[in-house]
N, CA, C and O atoms as a MOPAC input file, in Angstrom:
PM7 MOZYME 1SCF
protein

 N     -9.36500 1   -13.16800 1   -19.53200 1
 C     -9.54000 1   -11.96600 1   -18.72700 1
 C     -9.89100 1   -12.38800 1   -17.29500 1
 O    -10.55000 1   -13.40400 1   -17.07300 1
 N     -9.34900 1   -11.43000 1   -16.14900 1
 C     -9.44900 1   -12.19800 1   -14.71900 1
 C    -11.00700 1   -11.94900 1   -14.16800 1
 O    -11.33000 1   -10.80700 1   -14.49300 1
 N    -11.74700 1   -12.41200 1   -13.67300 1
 C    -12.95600 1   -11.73900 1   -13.08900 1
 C    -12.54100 1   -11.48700 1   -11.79200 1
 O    -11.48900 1   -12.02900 1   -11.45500 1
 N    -13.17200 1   -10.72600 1   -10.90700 1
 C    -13.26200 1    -9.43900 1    -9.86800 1
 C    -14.10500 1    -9.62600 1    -9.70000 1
 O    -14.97100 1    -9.26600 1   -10.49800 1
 N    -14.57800 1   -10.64800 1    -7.99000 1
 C    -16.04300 1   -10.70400 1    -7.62000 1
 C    -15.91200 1    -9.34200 1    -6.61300 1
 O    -14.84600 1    -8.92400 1    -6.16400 1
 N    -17.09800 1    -8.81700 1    -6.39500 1
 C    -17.55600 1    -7.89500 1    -5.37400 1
 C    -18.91100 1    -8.57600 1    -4.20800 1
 O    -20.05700 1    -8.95900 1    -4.44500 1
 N    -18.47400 1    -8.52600 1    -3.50900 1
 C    -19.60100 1    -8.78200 1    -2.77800 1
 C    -19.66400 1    -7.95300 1    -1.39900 1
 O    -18.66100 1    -7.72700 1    -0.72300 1
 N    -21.16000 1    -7.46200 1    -1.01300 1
 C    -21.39900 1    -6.70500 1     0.07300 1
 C    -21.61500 1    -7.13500 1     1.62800 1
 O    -22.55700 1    -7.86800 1     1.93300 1
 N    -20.73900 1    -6.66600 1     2.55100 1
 C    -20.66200 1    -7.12600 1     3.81600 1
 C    -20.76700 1    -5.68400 1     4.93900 1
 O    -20.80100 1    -4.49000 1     4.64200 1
 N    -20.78300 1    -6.01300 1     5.61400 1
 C    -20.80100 1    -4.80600 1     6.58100 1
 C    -19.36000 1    -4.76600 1     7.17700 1
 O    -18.79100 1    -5.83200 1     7.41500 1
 N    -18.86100 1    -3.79000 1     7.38000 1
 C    -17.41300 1    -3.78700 1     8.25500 1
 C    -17.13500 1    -2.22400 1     8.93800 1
 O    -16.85100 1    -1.18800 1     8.33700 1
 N    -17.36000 1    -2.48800 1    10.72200 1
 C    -17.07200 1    -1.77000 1    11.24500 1
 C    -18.41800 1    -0.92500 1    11.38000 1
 O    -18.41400 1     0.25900 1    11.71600 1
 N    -19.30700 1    -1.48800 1    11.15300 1
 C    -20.74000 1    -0.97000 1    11.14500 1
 C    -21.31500 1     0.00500 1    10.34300 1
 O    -21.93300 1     1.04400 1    10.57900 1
 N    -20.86000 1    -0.75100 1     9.03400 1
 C    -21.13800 1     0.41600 1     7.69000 1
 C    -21.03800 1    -0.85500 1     6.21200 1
 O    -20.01300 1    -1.48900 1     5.96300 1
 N    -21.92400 1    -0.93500 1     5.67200 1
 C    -21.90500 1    -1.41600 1     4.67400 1
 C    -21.09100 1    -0.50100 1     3.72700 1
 O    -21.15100 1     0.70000 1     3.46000 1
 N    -19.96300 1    -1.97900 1     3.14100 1
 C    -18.78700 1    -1.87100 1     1.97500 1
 C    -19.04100 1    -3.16600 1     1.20100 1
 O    -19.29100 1    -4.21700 1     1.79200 1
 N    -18.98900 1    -3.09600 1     0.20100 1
 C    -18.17900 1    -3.89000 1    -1.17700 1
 C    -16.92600 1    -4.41500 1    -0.84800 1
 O    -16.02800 1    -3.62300 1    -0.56100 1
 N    -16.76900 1    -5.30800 1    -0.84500 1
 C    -15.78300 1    -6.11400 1    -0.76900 1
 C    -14.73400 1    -6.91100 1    -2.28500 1
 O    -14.99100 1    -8.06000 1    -2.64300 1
 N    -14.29700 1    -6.58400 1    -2.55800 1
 C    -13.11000 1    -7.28500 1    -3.83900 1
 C    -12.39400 1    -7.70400 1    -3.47800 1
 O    -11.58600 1    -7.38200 1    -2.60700 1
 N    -12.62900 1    -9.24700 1    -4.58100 1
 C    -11.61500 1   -10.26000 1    -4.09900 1
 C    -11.72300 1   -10.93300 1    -5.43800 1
 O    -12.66100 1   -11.22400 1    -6.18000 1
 N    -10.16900 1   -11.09900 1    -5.48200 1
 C     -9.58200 1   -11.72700 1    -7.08600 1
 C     -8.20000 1   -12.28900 1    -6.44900 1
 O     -7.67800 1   -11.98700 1    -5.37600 1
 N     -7.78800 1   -13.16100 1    -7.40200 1
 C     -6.45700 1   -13.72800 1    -7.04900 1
 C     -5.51900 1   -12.76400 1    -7.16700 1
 O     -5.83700 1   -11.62500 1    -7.51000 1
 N     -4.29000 1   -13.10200 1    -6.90200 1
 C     -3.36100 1   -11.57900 1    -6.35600 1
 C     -2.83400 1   -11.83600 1    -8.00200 1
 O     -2.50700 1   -12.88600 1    -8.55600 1
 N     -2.88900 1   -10.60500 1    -8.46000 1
 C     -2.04800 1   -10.17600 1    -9.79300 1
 C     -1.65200 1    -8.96300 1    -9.60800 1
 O     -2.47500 1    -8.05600 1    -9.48900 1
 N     -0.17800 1    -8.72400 1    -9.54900 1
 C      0.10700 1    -7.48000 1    -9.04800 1
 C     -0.13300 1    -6.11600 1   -10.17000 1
 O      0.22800 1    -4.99400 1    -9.81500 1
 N     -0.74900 1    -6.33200 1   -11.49100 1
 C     -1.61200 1    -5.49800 1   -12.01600 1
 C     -3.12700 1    -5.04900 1   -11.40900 1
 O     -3.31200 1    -3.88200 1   -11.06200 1
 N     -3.78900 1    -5.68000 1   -11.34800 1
 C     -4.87900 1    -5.48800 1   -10.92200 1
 C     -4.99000 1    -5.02100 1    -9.16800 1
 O     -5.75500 1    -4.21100 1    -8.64400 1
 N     -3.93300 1    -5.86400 1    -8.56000 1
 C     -3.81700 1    -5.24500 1    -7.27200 1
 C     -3.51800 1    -3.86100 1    -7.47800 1
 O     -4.30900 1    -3.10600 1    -6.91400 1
 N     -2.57500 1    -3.30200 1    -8.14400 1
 C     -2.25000 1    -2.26100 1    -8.23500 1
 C     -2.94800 1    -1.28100 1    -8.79400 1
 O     -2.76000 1    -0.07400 1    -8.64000 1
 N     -4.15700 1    -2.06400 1    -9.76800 1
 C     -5.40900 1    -0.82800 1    -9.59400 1
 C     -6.07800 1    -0.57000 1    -9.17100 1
 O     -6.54800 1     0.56800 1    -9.17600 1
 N     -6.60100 1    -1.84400 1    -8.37700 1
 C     -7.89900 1    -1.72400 1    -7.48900 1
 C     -7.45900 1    -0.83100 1    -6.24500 1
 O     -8.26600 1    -0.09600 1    -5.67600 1
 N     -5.74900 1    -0.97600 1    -5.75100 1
 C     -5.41100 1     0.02400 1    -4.62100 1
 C     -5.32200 1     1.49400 1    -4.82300 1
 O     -4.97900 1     2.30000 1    -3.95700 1
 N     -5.63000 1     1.74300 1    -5.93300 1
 C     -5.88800 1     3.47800 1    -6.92600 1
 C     -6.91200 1     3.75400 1    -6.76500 1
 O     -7.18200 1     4.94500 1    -6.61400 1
 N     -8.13800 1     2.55800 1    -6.72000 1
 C     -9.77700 1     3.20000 1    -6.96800 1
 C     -9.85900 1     4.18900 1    -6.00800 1
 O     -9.07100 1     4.43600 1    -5.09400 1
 N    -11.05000 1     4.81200 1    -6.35600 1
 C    -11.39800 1     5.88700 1    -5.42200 1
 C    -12.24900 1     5.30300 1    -4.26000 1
 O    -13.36200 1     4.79100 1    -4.38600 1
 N    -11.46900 1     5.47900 1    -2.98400 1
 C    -12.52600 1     5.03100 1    -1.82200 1
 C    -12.08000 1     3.82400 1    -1.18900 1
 O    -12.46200 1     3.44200 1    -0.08300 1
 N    -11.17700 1     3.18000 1    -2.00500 1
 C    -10.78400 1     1.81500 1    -1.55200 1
 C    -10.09600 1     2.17600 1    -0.33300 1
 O     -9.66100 1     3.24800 1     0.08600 1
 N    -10.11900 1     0.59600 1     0.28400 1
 C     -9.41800 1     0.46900 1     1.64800 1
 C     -8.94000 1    -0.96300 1     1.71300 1
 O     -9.20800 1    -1.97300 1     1.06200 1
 N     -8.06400 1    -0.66800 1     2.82300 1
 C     -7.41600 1    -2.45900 1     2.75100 1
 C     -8.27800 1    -2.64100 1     3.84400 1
 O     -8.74800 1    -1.61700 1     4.34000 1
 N     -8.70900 1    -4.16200 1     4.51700 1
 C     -9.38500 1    -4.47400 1     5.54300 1
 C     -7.95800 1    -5.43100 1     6.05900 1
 O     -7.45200 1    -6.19600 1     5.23800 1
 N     -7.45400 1    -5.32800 1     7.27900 1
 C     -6.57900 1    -6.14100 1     7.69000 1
 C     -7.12100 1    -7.34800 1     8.16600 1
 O     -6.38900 1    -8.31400 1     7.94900 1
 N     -8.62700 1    -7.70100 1     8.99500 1
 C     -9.38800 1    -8.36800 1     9.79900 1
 C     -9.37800 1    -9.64400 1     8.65400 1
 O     -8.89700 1   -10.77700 1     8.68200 1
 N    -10.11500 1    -8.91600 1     7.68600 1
 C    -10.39300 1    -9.65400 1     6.21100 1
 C     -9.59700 1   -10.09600 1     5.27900 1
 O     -9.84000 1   -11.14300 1     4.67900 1
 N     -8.88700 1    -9.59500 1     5.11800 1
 C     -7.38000 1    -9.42500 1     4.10700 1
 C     -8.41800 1    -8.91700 1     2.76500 1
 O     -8.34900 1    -9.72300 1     1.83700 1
 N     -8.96700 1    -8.22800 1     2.61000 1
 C     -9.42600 1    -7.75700 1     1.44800 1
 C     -9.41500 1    -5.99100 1     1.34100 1
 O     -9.26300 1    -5.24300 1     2.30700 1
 N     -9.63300 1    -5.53000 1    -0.20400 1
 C    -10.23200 1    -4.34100 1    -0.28700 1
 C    -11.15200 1    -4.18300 1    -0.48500 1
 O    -11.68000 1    -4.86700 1    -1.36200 1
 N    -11.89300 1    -3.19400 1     0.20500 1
 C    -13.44100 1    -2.56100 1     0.16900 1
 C    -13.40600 1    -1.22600 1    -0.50400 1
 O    -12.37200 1    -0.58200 1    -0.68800 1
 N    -14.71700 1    -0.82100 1    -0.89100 1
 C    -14.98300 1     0.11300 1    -1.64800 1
 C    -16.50200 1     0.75500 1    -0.63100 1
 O    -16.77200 1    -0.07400 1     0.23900 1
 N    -17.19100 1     1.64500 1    -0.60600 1
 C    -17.75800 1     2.27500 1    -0.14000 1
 C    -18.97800 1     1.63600 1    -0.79900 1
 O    -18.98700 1     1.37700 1    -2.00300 1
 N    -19.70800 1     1.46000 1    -0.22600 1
 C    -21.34800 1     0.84100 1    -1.15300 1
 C    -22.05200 1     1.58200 1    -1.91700 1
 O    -23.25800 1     1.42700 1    -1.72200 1
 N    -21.72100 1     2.51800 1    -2.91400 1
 C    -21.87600 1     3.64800 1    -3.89700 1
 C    -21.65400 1     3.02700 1    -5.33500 1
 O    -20.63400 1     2.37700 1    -5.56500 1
 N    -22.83800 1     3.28400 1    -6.51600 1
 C    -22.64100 1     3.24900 1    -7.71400 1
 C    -20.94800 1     4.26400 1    -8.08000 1
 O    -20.34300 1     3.74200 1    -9.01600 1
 N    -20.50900 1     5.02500 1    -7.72400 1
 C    -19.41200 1     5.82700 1    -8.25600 1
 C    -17.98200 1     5.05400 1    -7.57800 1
 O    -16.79000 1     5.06100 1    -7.88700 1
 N    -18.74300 1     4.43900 1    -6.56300 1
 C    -17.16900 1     3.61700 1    -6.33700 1
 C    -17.29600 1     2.21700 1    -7.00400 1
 O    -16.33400 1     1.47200 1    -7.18900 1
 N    -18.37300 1     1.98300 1    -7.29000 1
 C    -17.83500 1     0.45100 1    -8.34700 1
 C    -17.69500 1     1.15400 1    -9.83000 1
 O    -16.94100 1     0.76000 1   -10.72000 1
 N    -18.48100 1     2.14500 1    -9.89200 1
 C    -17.90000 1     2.58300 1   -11.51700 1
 C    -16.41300 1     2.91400 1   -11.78200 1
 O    -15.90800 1     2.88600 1   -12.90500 1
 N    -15.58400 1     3.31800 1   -10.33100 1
 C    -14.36800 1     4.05200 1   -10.45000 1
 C    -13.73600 1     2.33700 1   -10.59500 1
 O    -12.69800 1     2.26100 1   -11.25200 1
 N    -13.97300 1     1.76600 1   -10.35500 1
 C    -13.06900 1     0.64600 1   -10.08400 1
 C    -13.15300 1     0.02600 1   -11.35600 1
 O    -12.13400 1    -0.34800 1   -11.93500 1
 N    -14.39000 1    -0.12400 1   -11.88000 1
 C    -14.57500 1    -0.97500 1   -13.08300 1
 C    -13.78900 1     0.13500 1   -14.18500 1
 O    -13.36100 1    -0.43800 1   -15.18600 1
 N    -13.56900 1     1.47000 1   -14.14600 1
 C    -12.79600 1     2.54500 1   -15.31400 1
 C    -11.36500 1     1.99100 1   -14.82600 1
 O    -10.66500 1     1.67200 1   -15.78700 1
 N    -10.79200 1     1.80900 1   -13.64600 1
 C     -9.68500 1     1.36900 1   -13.29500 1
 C     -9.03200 1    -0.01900 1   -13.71900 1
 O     -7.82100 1    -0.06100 1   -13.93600 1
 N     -9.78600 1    -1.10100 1   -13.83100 1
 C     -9.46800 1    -2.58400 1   -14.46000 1
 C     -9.92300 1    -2.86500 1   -15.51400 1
 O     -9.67700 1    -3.98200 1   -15.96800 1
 N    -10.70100 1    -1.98300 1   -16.21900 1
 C    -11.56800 1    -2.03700 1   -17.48100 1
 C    -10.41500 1    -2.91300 1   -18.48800 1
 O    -10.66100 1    -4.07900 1   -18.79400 1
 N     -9.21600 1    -2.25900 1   -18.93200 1
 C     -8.94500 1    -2.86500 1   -20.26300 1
 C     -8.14300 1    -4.44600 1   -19.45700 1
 O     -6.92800 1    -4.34300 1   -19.62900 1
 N     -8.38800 1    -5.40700 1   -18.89700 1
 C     -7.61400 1    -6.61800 1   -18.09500 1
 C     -8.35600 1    -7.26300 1   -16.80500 1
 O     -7.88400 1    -7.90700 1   -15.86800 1
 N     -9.25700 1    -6.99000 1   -17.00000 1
 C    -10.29300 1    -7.47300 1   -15.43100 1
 C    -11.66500 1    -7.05400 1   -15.96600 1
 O    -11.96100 1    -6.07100 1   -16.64500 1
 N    -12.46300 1    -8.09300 1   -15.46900 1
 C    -13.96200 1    -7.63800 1   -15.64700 1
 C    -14.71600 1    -8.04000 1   -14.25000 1
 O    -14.26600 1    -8.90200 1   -13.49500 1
 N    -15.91600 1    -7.31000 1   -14.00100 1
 C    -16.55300 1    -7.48300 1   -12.70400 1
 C    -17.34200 1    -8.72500 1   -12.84500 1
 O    -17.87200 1    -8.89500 1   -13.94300 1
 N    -17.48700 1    -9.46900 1   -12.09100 1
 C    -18.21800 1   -11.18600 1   -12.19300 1
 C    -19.19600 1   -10.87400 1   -10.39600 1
 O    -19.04700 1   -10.94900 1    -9.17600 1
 N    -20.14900 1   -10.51700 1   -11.44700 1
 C    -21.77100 1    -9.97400 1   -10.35200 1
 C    -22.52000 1   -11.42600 1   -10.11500 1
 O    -23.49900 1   -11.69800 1    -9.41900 1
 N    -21.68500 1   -12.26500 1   -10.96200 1
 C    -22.47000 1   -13.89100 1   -11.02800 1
 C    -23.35600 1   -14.11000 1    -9.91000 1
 O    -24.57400 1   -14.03700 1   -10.07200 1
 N    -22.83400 1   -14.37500 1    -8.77400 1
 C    -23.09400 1   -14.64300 1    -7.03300 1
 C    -23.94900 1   -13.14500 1    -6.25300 1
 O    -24.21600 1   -13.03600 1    -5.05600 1
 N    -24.14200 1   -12.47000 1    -6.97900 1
 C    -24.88600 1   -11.43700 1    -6.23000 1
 C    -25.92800 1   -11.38800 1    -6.35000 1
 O    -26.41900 1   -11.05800 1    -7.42900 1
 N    -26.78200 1   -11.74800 1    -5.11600 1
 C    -28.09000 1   -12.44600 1    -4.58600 1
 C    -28.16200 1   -11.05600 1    -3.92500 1
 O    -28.96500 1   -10.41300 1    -4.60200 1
 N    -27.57200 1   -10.09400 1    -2.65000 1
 C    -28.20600 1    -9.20500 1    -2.10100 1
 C    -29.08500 1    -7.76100 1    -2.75700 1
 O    -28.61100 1    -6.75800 1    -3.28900 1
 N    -30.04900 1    -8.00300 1    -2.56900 1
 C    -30.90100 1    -7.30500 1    -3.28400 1
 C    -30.17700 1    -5.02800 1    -3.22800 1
 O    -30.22400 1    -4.09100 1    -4.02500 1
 N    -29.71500 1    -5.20500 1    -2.00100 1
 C    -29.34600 1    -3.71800 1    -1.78800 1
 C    -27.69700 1    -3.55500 1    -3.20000 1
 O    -27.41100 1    -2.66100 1    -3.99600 1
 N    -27.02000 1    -4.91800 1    -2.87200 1
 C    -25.97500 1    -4.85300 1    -4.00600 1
 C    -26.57600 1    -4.48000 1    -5.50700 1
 O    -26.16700 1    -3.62900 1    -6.29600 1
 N    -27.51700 1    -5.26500 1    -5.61500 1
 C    -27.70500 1    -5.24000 1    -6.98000 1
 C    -28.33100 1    -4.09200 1    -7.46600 1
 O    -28.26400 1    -3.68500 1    -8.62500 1
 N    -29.13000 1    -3.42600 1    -6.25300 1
 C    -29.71000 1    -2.04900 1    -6.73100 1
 C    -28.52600 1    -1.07600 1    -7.04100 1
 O    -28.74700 1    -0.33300 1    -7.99800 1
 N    -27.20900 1    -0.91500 1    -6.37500 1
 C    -25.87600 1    -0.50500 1    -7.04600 1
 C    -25.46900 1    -0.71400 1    -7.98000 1
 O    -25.12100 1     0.26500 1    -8.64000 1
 N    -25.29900 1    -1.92300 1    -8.50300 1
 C    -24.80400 1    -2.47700 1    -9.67600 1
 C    -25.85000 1    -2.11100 1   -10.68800 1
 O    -25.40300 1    -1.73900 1   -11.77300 1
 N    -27.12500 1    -2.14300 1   -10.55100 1
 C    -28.18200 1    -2.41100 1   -11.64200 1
 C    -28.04400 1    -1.42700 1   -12.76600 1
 O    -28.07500 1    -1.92500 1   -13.89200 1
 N    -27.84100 1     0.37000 1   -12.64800 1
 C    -27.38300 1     0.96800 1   -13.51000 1
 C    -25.86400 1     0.81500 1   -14.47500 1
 O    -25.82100 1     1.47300 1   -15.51400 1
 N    -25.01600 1     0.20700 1   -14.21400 1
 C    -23.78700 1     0.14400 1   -15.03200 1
 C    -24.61400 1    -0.69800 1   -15.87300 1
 O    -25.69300 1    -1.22200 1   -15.59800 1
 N    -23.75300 1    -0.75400 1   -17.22900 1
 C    -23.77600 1    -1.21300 1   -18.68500 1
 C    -22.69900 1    -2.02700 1   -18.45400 1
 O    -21.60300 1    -1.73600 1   -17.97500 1
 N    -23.33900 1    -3.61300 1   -19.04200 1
 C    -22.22900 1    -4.43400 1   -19.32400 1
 C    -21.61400 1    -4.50800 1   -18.04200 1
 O    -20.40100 1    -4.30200 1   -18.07600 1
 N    -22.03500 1    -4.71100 1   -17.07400 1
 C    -21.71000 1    -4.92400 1   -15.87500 1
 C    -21.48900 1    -7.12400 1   -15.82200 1
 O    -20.54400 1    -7.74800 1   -15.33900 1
 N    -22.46900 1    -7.56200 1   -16.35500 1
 C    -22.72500 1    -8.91500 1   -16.93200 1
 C    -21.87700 1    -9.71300 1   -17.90100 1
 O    -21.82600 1   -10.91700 1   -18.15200 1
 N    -21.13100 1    -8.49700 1   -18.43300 1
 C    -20.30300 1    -9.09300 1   -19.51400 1
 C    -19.91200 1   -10.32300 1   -19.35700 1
 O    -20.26000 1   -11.20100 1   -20.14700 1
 N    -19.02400 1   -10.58900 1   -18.16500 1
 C    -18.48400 1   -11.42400 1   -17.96100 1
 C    -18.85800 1   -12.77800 1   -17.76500 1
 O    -18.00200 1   -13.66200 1   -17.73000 1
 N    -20.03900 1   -13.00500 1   -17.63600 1
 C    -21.13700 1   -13.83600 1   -17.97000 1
 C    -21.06700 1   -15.06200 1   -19.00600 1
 O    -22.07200 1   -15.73400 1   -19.23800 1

């Protein structure tokens, strides 16, 4: 199963979530469905809005072929987002 790191950056003077996975044109093609997503051209990545409902939409979106890998998430404001999902760790 692929992991899907997220990690939080500021862009454009607004904290976003950032996703980044190797290009599989499945998973690209869901993560560009989530709700809220955006492409960053600067970055070459997609962002998500720094909201529990936009990483939940994303994780209902790659759920059955991708799992979220929170491994590397040290920022304390990320993890207070993440901290309510279930099995968010799975991938672990």
């Amino acid at each position: 199963m692929q992991a899907i790191i997220l990690e939080l950056k500021e862009h454009k003077g607004e904290e976003r979530i950032f996703v980044e996975f190797p290009y599989r044109k499945k998973i690209n093609d869901a993560v560009r469905q989530t709700w809220g997503i955006k492409w960053s051209q600067s970055n070459r990545q997609w962002h998500l809005p720094a909201e529990k409902k936009s990483v939940e939409a994303l994780k209902q979106k790659i759920n059955s072929f991708a799992k979220l890998d929170t491994l590397h998430v040290t920022n304390k404001d990320m993890l207070n987002i993440l901290s309510p999902l279930e099995d968010i760790k799975d991938f672990l």
